[in-house]
C-alpha positions as CSV (number, residue, x, y, z in Angstrom):
1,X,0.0,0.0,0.0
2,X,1.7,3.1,-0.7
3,X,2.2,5.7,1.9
4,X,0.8,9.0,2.4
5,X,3.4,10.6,-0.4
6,X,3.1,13.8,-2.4
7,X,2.7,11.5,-5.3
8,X,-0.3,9.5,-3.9
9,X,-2.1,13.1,-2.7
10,X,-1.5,14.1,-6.7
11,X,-3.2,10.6,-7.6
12,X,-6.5,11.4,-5.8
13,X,-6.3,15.1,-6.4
14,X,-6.2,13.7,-10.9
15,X,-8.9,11.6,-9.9
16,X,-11.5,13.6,-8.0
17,X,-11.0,16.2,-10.1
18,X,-12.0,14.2,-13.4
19,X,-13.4,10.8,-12.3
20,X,-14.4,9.5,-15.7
21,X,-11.0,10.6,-17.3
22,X,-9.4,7.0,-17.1
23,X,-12.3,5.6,-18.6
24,X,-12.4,7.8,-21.6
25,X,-8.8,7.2,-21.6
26,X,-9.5,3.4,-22.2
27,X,-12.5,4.2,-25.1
28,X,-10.2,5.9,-26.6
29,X,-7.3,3.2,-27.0
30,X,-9.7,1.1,-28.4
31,X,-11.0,-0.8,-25.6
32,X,-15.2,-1.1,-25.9
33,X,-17.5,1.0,-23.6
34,X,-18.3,-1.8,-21.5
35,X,-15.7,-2.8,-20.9
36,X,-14.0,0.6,-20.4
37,X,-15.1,1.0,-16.5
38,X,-13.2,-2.5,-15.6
39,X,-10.2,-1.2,-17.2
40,X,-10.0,2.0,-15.5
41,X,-10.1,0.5,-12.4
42,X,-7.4,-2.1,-12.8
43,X,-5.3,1.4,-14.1
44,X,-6.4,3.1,-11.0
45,X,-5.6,0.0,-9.0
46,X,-2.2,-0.5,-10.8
47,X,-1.3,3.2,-10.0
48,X,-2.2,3.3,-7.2
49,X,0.1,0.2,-6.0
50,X,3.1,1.7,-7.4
51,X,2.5,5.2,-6.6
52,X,5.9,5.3,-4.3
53,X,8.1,4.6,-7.3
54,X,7.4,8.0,-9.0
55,X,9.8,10.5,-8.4
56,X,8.1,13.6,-9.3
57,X,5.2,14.5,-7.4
58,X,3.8,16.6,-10.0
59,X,0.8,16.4,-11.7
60,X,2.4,16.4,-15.1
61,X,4.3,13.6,-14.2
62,X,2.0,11.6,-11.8
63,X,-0.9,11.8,-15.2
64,X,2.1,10.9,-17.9
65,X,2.5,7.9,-15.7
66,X,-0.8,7.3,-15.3
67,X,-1.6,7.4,-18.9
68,X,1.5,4.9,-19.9
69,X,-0.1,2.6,-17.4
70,X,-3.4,3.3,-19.4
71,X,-1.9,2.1,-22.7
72,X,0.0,-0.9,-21.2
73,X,-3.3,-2.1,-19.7
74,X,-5.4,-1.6,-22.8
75,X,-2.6,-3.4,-24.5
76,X,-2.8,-6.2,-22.5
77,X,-6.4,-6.4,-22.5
78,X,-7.2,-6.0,-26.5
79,X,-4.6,-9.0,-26.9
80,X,-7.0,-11.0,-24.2
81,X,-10.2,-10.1,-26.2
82,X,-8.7,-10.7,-29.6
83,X,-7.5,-14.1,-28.3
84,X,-10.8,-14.7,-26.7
85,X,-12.6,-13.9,-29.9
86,X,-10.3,-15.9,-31.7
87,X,-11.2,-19.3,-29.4
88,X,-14.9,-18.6,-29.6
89,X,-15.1,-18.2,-33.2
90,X,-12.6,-21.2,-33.3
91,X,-14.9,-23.2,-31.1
92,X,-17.9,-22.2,-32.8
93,X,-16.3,-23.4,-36.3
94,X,-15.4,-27.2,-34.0
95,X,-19.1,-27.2,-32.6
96,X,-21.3,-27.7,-35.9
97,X,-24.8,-26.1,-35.5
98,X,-28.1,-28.5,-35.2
99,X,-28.9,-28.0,-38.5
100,X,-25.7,-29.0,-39.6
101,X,-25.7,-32.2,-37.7
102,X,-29.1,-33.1,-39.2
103,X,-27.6,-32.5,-42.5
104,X,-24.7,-34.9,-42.1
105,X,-26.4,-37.4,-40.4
106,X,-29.0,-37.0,-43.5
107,X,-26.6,-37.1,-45.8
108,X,-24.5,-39.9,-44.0
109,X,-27.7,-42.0,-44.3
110,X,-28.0,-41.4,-48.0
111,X,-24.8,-42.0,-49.1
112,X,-25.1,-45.4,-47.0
113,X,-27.9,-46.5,-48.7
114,X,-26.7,-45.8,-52.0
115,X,-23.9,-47.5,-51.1
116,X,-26.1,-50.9,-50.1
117,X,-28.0,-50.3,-53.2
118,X,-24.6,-50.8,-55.6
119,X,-24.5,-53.9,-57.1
120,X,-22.0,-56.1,-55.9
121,X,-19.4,-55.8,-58.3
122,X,-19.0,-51.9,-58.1
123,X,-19.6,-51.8,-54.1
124,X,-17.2,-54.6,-53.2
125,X,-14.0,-52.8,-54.8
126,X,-15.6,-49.3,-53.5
127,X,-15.5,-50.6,-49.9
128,X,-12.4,-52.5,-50.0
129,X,-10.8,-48.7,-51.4
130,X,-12.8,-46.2,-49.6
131,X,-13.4,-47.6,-46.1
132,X,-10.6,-50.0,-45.9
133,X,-8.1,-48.2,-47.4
134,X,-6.1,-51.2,-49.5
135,X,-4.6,-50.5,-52.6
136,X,-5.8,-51.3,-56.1
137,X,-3.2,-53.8,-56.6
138,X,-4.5,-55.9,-53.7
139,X,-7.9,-55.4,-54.4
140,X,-7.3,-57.0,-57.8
141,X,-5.6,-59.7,-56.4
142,X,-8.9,-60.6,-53.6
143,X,-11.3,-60.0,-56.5
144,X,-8.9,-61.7,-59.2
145,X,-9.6,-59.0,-61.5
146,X,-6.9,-56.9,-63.0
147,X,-5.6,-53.5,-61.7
148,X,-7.2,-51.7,-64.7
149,X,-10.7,-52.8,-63.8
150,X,-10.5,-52.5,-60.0
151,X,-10.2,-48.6,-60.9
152,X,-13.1,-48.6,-63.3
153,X,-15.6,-50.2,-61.0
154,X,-14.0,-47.6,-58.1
155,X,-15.1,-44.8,-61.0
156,X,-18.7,-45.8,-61.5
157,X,-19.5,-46.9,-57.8
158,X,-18.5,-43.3,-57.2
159,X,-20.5,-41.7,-60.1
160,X,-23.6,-43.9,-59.3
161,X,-23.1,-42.6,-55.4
162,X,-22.8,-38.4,-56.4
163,X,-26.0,-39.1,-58.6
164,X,-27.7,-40.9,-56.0
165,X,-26.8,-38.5,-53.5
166,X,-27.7,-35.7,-55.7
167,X,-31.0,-37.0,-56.2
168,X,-32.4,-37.4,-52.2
169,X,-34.8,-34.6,-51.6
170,X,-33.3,-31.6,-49.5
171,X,-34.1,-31.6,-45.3
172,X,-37.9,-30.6,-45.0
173,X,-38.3,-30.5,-48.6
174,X,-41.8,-31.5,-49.8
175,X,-42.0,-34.6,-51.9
176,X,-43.3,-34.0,-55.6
C-alpha cells in the first residue's frame, strides 16, 4: 500500500477532479464502452500500488504515468479479447450447428444407402478402397480381377453414389 506521499495526494487530487478521465482514456485506446469502467479501475488499481516509485510529485508527471499505465493495460487487455474472440469463433467453427448435424447425419444415411444399393461388383471394390483403405493392386488380387478394372468399377461406384446423392430430396423439402 503506498504511503501517504506527495505523489499519492497528486493521484486522488487527478482523480477527483475528473473521475471518468481513465475511462475515456480506455474508449479511446480502443477498448469497448463496457468494458471501459473495468479497465480503469485495474489502471487506478495499478497506479495506485506503485504510486511510491514515482519521483516527481507533479501532476504532469504523476498523469504521464498514469496514462503509460493506461496504454499498457489496454494493450494487455485487447490481446486477451482478440485471443478470446479468436477461441470462440474457433470453437464455434469445432461445434457444428443442429442444422448441420441433421444435415450430415441426412446425408451420411443417404450415401449409406446408396452404397447398399450398388451392385456387388461396383460396391465390393468401393468398400475395400474407400473404407478399408487397401490399394488397387491388392484389391485386384482378392477379387482376381486386374488393376485396370478395379479402378473402373472404383469410378462408376463413385459416379452412381454423387448421382444418388444428388438426387435425395433436401431436409424438409416437400415430396413431388
Amino acid at each position: 500500500m503506498p504511503s501517504s506521499a506527495p505523489q499519492a495526494r497528486t493521484l486522488l487530487e487527478l482523480i477527483a477532479d475528473e473521475p471518468l478521465r481513465l475511462r475515456r482514456r480506455a474508449i479511446s485506446l480502443g477498448v469497448r464502452p463496457d468494458d471501459a469502467d473495468d479497465l480503469a479501475q485495474t489502471v487506478l488499481l495499478r497506479a495506485w500500488k506503485a504510486i511510491d516509485g514515482v519521483r516527481d510529485p507533479g501532476a504532469g508527471t504523476v498523469c504521464a504515468w498514469v496514462d503509460a499505465i493506461a496504454r499498457t493495460t489496454a494493450i494487455d487487455h485487447l490481446r486477451g479479447r482478440r485471443l478470446d474472440d479468436r477461441l470462440d469463433d474457433e470453437s464455434r467453427a469445432l461445434v457444428p450447428a443442429a442444422d448441420d448435424r441433421l444435415e450430415a447425419r441426412t446425408d451420411l444415411r443417404a450415401a449409406l444407402r446408396a452404397i447398399g444399393d450398388l451392385p456387388e461388383q461396383l460396391r465390393t471394390p468401393l468398400v475395400l478402397s474407400a473404407l478399408e483403405g487397401r490399394p488397387g493392386n491388392e484389391i485386384a488380387e482378392l477379387l482376381g480381377i486386374s488393376p485396370a478394372l478395379v479402378r473402373q468399377r472404383i469410378r462408376r461406384a463413385r459416379q452412381r453414389l454423387a448421382a444418388a446423392v444428388l438426387a435425395e430430396p433436401a431436409i424438409g423439402a416437400d415430396p413431388v
